[in-house]
mmCIF file of the N, C-alpha and C atoms, coordinates in Angstrom:
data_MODEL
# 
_entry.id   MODEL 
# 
loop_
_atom_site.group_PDB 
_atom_site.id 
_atom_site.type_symbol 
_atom_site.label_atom_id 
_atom_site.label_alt_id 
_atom_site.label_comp_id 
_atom_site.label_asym_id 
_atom_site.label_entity_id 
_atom_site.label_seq_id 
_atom_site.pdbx_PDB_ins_code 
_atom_site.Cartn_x 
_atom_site.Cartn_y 
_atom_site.Cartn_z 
_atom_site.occupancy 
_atom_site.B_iso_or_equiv 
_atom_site.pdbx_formal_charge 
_atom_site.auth_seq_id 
_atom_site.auth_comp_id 
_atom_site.auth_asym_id 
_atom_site.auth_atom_id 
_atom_site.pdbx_PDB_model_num 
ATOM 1   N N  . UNK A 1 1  ? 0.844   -1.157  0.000  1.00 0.00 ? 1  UNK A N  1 
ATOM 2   C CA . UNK A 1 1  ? 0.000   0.000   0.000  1.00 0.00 ? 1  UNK A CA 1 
ATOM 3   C C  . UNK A 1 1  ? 0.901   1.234   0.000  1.00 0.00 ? 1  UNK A C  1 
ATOM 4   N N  . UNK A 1 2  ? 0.613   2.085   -0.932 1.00 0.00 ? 2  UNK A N  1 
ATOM 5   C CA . UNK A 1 2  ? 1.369   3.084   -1.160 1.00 0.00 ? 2  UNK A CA 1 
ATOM 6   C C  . UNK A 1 2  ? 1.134   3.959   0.255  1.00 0.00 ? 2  UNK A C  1 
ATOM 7   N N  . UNK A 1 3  ? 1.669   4.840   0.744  1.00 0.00 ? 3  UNK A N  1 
ATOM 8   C CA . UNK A 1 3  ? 1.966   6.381   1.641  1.00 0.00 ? 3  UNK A CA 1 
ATOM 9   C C  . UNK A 1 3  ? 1.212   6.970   1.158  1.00 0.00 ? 3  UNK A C  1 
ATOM 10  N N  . UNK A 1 4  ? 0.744   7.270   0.003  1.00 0.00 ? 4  UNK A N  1 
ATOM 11  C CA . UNK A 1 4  ? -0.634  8.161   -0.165 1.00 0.00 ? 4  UNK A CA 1 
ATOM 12  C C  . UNK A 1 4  ? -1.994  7.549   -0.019 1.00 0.00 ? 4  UNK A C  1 
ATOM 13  N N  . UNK A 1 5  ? -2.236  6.264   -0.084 1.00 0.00 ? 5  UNK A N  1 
ATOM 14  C CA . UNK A 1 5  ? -3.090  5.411   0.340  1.00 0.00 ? 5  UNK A CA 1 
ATOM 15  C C  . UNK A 1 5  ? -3.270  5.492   1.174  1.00 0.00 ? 5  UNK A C  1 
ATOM 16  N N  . UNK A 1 6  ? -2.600  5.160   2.275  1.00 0.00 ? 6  UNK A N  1 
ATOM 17  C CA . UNK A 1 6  ? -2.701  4.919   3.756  1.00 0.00 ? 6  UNK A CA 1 
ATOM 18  C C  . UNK A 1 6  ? -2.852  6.869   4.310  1.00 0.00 ? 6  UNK A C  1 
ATOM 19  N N  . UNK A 1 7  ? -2.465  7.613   3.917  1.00 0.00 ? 7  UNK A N  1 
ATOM 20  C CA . UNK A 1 7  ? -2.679  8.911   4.417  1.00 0.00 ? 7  UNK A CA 1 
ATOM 21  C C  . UNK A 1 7  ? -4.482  8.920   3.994  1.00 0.00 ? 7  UNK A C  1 
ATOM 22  N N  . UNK A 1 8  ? -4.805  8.896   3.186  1.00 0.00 ? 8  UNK A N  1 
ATOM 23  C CA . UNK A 1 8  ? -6.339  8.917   2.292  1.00 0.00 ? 8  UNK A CA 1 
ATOM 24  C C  . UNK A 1 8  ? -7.187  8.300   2.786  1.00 0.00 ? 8  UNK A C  1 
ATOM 25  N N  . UNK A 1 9  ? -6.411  7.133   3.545  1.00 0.00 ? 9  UNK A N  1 
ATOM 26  C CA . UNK A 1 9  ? -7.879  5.654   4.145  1.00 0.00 ? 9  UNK A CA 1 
ATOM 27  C C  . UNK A 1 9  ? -7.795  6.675   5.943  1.00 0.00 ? 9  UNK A C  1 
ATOM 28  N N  . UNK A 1 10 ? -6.664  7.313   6.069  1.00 0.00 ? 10 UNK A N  1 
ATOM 29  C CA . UNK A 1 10 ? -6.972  7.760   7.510  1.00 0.00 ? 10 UNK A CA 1 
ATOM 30  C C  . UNK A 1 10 ? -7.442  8.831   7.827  1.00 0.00 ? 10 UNK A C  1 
ATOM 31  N N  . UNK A 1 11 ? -7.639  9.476   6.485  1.00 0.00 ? 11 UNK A N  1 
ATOM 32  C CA . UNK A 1 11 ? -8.141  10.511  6.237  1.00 0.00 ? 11 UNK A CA 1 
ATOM 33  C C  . UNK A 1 11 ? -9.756  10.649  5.983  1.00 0.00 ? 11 UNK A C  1 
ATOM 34  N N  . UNK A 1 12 ? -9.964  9.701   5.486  1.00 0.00 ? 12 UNK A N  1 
ATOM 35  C CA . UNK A 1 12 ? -11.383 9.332   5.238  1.00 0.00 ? 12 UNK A CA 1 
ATOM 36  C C  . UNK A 1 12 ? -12.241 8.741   6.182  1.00 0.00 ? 12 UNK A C  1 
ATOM 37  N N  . UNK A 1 13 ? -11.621 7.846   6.636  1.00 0.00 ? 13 UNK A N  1 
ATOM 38  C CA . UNK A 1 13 ? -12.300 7.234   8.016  1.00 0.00 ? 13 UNK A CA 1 
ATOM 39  C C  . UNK A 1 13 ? -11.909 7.593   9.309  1.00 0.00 ? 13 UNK A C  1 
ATOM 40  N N  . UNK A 1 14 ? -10.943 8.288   9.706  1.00 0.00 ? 14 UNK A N  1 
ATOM 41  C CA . UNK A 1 14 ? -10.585 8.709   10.932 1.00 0.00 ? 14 UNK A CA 1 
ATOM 42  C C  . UNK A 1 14 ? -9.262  7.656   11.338 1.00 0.00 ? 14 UNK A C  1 
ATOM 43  N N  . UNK A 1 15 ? -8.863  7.613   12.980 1.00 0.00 ? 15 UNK A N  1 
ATOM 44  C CA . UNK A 1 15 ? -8.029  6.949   13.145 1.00 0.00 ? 15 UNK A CA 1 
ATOM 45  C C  . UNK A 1 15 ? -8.874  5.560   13.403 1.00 0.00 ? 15 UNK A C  1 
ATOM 46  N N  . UNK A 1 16 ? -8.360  4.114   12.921 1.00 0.00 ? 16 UNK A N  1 
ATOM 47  C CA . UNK A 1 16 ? -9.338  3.685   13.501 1.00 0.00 ? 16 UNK A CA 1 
ATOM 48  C C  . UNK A 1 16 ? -7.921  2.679   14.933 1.00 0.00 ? 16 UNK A C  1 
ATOM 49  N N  . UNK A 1 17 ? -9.125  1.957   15.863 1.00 0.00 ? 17 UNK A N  1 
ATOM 50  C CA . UNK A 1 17 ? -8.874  1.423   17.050 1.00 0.00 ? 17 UNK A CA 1 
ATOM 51  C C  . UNK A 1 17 ? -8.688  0.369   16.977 1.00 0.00 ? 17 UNK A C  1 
ATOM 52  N N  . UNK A 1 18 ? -7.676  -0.503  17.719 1.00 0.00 ? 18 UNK A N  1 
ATOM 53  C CA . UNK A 1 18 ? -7.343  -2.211  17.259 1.00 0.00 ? 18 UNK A CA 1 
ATOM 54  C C  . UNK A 1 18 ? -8.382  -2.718  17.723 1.00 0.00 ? 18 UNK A C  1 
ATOM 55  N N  . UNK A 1 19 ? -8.907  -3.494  17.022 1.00 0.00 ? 19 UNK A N  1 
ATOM 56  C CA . UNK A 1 19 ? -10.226 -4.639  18.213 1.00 0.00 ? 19 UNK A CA 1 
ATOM 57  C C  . UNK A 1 19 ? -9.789  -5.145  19.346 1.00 0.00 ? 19 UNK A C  1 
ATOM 58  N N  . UNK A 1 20 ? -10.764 -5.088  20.194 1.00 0.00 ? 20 UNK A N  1 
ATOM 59  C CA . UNK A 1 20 ? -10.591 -5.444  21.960 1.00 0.00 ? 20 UNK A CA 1 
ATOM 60  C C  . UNK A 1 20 ? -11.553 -6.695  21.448 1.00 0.00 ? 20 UNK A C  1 
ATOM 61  N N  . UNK A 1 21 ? -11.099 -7.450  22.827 1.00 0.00 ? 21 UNK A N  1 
ATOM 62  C CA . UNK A 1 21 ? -12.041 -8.652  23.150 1.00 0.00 ? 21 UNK A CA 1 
ATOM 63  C C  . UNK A 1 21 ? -12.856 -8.342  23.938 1.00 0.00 ? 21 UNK A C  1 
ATOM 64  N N  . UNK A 1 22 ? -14.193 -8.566  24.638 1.00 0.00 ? 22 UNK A N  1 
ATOM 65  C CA . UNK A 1 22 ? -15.037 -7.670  25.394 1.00 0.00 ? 22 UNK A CA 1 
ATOM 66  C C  . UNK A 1 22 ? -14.685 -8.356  26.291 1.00 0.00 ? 22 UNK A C  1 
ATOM 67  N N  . UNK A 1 23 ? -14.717 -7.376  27.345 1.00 0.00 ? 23 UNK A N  1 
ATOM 68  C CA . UNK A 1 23 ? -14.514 -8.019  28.925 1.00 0.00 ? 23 UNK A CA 1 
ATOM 69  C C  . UNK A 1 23 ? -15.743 -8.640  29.419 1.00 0.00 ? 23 UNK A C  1 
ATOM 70  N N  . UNK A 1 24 ? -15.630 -9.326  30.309 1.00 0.00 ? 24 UNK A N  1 
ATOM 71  C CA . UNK A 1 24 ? -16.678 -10.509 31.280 1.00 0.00 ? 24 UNK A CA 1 
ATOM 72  C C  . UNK A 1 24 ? -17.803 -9.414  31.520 1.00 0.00 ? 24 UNK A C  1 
ATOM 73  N N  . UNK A 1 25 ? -19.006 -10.496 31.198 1.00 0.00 ? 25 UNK A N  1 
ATOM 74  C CA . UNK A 1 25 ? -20.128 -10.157 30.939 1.00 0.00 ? 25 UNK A CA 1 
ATOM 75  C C  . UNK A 1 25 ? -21.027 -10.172 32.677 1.00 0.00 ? 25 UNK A C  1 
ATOM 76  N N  . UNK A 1 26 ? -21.747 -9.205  33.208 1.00 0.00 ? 26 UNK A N  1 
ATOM 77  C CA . UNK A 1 26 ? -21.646 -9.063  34.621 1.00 0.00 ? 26 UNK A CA 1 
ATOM 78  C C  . UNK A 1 26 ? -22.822 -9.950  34.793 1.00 0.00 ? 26 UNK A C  1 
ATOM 79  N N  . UNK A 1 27 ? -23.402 -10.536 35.645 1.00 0.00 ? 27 UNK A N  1 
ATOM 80  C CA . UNK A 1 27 ? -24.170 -11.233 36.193 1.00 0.00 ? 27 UNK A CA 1 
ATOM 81  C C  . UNK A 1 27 ? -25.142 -10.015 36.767 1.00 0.00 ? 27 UNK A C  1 
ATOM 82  N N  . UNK A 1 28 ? -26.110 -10.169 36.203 1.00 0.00 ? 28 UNK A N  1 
ATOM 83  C CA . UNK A 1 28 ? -27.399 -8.811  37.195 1.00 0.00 ? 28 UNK A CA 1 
ATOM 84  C C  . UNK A 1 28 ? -28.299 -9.481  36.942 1.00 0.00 ? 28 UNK A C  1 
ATOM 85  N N  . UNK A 1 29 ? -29.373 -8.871  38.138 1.00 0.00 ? 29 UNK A N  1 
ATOM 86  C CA . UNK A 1 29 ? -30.653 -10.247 38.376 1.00 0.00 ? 29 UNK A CA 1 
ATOM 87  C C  . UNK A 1 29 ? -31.375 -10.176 36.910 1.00 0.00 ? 29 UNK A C  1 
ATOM 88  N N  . UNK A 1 30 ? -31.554 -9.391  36.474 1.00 0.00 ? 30 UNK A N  1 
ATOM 89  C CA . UNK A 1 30 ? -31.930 -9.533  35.332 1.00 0.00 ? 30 UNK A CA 1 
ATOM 90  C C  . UNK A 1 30 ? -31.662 -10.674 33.964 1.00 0.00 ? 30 UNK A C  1 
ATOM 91  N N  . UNK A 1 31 ? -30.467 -10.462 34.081 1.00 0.00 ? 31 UNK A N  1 
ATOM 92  C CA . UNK A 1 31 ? -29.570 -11.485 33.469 1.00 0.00 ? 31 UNK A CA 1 
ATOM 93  C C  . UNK A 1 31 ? -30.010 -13.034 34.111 1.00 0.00 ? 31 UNK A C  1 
ATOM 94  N N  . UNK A 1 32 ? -29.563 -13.376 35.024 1.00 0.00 ? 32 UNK A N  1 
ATOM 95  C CA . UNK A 1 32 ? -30.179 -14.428 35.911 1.00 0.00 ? 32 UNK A CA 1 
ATOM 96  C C  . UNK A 1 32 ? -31.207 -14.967 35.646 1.00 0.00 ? 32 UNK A C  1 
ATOM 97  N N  . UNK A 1 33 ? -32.243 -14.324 35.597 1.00 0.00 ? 33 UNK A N  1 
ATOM 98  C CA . UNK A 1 33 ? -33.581 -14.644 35.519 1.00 0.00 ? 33 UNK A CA 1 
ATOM 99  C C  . UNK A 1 33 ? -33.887 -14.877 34.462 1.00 0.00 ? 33 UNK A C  1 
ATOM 100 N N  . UNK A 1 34 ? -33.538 -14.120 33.255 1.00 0.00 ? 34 UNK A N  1 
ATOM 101 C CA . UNK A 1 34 ? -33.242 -14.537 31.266 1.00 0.00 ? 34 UNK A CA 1 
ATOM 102 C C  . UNK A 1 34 ? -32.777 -15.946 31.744 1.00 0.00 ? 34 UNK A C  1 
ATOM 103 N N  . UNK A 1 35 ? -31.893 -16.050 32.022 1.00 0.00 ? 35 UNK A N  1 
ATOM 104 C CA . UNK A 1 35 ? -31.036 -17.680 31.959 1.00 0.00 ? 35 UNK A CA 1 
ATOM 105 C C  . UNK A 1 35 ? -31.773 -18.673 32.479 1.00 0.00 ? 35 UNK A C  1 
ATOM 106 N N  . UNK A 1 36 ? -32.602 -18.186 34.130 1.00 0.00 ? 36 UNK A N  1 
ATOM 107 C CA . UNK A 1 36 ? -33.296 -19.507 34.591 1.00 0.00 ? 36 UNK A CA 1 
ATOM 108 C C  . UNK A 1 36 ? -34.127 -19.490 33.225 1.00 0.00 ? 36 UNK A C  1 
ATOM 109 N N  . UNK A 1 37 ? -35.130 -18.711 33.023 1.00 0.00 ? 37 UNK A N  1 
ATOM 110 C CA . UNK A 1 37 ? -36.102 -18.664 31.974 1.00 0.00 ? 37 UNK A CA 1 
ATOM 111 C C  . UNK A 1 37 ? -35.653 -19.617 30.771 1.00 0.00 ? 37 UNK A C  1 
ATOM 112 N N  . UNK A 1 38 ? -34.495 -19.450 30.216 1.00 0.00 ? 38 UNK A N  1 
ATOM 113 C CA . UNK A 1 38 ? -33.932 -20.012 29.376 1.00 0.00 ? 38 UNK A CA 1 
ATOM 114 C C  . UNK A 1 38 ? -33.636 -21.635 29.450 1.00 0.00 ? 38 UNK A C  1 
ATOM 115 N N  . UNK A 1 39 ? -33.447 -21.701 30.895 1.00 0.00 ? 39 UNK A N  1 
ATOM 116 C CA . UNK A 1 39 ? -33.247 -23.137 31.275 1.00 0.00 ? 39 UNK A CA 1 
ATOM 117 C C  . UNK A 1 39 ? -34.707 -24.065 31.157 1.00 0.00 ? 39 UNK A C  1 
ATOM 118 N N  . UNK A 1 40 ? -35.486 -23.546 31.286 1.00 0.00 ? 40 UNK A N  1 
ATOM 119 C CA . UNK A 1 40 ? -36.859 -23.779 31.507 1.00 0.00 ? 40 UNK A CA 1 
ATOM 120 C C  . UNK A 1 40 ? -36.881 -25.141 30.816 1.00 0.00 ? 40 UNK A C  1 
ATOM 121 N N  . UNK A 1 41 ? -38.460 -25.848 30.605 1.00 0.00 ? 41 UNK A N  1 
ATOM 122 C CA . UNK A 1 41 ? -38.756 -27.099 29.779 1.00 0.00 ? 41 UNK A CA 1 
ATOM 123 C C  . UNK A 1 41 ? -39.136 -26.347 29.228 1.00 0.00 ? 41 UNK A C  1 
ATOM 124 N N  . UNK A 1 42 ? -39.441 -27.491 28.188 1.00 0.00 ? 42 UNK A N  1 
ATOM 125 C CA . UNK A 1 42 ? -39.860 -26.659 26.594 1.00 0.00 ? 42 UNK A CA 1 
ATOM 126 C C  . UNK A 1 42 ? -41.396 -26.250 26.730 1.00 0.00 ? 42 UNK A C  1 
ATOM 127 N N  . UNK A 1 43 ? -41.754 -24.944 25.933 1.00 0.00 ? 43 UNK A N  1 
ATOM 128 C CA . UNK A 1 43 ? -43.267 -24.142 26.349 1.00 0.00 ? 43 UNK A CA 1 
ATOM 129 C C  . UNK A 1 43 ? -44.194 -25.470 26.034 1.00 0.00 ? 43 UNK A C  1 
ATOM 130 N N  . UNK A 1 44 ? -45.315 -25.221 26.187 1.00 0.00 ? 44 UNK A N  1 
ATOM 131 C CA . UNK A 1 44 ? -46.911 -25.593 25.580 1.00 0.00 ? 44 UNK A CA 1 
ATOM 132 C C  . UNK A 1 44 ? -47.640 -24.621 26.050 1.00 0.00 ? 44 UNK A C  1 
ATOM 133 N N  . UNK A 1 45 ? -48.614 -24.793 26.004 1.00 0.00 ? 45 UNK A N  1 
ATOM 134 C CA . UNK A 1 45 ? -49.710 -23.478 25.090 1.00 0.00 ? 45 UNK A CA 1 
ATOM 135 C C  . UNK A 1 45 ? -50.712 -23.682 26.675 1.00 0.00 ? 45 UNK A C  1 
ATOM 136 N N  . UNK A 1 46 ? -50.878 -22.622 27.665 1.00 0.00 ? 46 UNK A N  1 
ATOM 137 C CA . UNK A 1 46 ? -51.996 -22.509 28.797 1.00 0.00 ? 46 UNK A CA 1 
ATOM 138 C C  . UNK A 1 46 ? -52.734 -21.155 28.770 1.00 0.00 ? 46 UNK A C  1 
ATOM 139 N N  . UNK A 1 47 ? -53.946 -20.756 29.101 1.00 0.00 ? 47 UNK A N  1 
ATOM 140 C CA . UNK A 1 47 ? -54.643 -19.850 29.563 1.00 0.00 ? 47 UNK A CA 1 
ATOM 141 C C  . UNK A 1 47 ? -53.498 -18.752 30.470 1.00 0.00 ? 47 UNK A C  1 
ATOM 142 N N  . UNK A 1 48 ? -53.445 -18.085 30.340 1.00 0.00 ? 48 UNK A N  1 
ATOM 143 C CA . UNK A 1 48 ? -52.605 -17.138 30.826 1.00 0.00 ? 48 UNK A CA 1 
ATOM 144 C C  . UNK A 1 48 ? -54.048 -16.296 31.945 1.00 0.00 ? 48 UNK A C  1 
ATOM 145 N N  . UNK A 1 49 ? -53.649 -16.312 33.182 1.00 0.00 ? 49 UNK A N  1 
ATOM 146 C CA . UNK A 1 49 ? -54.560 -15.715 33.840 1.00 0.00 ? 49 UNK A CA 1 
ATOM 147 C C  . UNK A 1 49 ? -54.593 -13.920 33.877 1.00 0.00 ? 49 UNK A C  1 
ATOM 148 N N  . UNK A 1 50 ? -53.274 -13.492 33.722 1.00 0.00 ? 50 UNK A N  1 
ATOM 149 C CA . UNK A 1 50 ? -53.336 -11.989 33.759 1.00 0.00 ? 50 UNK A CA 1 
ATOM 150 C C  . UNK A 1 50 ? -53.578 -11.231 32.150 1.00 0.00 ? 50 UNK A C  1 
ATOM 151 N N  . UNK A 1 51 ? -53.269 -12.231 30.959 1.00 0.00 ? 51 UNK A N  1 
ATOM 152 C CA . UNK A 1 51 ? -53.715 -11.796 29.664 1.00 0.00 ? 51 UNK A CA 1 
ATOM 153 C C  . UNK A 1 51 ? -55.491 -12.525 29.438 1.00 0.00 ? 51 UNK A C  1 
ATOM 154 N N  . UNK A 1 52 ? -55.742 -13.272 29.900 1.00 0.00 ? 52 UNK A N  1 
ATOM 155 C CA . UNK A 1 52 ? -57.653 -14.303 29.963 1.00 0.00 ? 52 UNK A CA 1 
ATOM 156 C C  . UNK A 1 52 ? -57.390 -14.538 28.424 1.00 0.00 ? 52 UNK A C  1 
ATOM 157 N N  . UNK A 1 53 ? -55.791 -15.282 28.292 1.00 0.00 ? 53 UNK A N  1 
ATOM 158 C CA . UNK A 1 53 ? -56.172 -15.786 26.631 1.00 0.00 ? 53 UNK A CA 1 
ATOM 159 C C  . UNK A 1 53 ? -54.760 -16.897 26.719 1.00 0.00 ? 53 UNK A C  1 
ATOM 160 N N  . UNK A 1 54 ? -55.136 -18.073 26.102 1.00 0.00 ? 54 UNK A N  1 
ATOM 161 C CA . UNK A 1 54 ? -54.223 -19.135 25.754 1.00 0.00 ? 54 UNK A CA 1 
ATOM 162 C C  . UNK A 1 54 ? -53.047 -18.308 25.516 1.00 0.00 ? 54 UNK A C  1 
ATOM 163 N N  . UNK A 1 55 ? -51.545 -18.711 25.688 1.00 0.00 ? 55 UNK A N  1 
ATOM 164 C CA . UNK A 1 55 ? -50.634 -18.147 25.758 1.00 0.00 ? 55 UNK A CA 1 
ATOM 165 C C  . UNK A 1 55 ? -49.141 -19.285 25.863 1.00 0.00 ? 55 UNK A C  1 
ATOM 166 N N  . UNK A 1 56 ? -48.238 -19.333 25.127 1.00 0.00 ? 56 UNK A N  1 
ATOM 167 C CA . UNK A 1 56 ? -47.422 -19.709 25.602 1.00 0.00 ? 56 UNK A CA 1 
ATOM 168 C C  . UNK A 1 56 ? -46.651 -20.029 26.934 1.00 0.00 ? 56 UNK A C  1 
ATOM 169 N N  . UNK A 1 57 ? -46.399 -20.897 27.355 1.00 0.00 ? 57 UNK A N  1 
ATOM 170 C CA . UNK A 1 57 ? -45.878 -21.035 28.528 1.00 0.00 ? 57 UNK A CA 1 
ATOM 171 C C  . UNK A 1 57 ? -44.927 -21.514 29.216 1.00 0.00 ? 57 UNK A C  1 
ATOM 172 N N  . UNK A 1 58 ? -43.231 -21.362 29.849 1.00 0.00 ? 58 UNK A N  1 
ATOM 173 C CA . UNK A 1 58 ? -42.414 -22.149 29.843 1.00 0.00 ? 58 UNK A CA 1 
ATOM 174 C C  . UNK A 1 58 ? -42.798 -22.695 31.053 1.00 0.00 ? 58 UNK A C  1 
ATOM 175 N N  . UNK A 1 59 ? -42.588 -24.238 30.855 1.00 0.00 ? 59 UNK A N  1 
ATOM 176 C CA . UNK A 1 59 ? -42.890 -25.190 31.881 1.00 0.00 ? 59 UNK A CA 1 
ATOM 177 C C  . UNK A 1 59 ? -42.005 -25.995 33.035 1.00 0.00 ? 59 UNK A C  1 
ATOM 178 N N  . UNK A 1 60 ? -41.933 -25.558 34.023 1.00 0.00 ? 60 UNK A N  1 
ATOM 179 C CA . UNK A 1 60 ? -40.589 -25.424 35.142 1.00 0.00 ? 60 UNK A CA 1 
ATOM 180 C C  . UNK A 1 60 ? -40.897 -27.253 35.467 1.00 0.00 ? 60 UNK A C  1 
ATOM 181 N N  . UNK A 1 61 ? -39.726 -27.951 36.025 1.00 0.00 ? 61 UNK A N  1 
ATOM 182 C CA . UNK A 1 61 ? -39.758 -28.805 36.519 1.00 0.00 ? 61 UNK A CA 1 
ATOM 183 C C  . UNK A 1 61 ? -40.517 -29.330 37.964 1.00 0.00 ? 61 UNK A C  1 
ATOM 184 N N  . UNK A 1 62 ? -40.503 -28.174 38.609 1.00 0.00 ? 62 UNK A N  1 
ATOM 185 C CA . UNK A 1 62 ? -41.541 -28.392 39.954 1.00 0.00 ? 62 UNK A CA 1 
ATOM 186 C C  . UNK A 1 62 ? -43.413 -28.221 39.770 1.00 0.00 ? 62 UNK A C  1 
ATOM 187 N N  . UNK A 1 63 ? -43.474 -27.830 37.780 1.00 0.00 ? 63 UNK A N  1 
ATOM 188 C CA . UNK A 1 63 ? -44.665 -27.699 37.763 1.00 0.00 ? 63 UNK A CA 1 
ATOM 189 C C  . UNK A 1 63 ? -45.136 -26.539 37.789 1.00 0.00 ? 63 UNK A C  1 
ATOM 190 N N  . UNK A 1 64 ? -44.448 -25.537 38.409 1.00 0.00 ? 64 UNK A N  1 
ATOM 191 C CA . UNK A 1 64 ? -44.530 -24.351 37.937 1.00 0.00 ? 64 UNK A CA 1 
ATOM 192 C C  . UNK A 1 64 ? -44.512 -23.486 36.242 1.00 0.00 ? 64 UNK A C  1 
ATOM 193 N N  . UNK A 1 65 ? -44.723 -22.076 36.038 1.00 0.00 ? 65 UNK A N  1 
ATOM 194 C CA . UNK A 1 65 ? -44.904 -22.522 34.386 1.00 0.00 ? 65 UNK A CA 1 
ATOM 195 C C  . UNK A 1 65 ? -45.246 -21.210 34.645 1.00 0.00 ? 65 UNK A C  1 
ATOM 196 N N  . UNK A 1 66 ? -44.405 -19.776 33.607 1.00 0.00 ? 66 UNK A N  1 
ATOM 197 C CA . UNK A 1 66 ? -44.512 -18.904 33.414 1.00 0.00 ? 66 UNK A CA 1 
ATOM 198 C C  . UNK A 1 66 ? -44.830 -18.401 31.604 1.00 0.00 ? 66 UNK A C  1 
ATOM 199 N N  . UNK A 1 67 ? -45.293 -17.272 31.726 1.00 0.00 ? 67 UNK A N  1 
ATOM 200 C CA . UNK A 1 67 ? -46.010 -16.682 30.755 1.00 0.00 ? 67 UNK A CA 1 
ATOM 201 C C  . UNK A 1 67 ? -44.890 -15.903 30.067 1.00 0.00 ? 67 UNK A C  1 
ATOM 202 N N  . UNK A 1 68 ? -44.522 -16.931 28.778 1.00 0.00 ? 68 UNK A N  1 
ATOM 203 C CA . UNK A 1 68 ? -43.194 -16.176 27.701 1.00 0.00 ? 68 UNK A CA 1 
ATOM 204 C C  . UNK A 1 68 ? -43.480 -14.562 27.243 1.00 0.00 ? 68 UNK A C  1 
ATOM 205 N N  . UNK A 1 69 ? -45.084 -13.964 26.888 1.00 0.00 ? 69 UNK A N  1 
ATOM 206 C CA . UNK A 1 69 ? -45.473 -12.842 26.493 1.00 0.00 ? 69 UNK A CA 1 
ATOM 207 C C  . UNK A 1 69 ? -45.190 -12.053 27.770 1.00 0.00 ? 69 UNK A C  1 
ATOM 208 N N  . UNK A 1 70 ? -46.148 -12.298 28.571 1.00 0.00 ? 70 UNK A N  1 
ATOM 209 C CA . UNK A 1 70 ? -46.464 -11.199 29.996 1.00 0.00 ? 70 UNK A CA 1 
ATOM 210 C C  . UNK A 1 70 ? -45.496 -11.528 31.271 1.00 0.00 ? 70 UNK A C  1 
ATOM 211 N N  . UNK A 1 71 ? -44.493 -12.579 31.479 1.00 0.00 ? 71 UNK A N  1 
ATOM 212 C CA . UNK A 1 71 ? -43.867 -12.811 32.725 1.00 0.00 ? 71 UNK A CA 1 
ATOM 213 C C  . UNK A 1 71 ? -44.811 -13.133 33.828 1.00 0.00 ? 71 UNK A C  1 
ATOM 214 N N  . UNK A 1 72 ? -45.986 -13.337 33.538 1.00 0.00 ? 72 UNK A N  1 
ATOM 215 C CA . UNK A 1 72 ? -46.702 -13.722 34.938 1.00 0.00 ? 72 UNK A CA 1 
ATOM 216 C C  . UNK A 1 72 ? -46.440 -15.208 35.161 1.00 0.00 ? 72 UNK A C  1 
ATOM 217 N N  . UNK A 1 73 ? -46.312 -15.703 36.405 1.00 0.00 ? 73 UNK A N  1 
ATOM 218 C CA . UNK A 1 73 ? -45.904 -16.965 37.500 1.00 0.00 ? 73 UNK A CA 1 
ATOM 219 C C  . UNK A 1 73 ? -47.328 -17.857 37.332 1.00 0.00 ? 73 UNK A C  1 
ATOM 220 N N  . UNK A 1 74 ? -47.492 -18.861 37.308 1.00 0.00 ? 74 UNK A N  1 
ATOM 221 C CA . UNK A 1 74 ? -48.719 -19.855 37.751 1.00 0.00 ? 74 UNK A CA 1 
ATOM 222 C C  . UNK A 1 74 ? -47.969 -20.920 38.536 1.00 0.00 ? 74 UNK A C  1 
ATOM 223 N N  . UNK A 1 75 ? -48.986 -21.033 39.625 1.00 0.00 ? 75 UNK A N  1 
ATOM 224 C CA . UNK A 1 75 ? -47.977 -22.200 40.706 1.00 0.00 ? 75 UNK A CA 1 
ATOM 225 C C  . UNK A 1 75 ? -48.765 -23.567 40.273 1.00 0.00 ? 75 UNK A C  1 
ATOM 226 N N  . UNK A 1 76 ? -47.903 -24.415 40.766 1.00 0.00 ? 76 UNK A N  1 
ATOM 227 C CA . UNK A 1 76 ? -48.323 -25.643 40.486 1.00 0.00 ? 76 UNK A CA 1 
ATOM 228 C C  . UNK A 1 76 ? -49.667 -25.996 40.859 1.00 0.00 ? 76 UNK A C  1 
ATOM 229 N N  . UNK A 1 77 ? -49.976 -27.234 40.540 1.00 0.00 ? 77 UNK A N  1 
ATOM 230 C CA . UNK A 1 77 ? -51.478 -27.701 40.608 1.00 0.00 ? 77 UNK A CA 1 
ATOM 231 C C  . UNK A 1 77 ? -52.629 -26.935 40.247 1.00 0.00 ? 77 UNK A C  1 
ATOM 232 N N  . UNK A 1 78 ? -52.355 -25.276 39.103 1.00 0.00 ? 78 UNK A N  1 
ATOM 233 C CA . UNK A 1 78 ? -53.086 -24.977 39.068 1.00 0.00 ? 78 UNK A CA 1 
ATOM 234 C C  . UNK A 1 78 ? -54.293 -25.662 37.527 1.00 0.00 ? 78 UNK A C  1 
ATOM 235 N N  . UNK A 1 79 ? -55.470 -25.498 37.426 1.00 0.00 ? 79 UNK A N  1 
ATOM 236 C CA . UNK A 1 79 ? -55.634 -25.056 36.209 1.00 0.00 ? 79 UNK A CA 1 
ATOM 237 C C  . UNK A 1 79 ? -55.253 -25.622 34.831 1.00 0.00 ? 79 UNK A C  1 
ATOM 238 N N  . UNK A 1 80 ? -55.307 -26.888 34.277 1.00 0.00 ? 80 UNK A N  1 
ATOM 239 C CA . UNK A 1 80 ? -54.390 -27.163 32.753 1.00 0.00 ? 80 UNK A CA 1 
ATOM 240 C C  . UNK A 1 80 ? -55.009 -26.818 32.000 1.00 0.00 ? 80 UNK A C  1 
ATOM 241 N N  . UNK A 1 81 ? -56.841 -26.270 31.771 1.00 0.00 ? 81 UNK A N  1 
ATOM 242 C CA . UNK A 1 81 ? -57.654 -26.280 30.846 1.00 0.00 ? 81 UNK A CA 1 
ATOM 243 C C  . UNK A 1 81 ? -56.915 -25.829 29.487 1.00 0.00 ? 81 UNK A C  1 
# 
């Protein structure tokens, strides 16, 4: 690459910055709670009590089973209609 090239590409685009690797990704409850969510069993389809309409649902191992749209909780033994 010619010296007038390289003056022209830094000229045009600015200086540019070497790539970084991103540093460690922080743990916040937020985060946490994406992941349990994520861990979940796989959805099927329940009445969602705070939307009053069939709704996706991830289905927890204790039977528990939250609402993928709205985040609302249903405890176990409730309800399968």
């Amino acid at each position: 690459m010619s010296a007038l090239g390289a003056w022209w590409r830094r000229l045009v685009r600015g200086p540019q910055e070497p790539a970084r690797r991103p540093g460690q990704l922080a743990l916040t409850d937020e985060l946490a709670e994406h992941l349990l969510l994520a861990l979940a069993e796989p959805c099927d389809f329940f009445p969602c009590p705070a939307e009053q309409r069939r709704r996706p649902h991830a289905i927890h191992a204790d039977g528990s089973r939250n609402c993928w749209s709205c985040g609302h909780t249903t405890t176990p033994g409730s309800d399968r209609s």
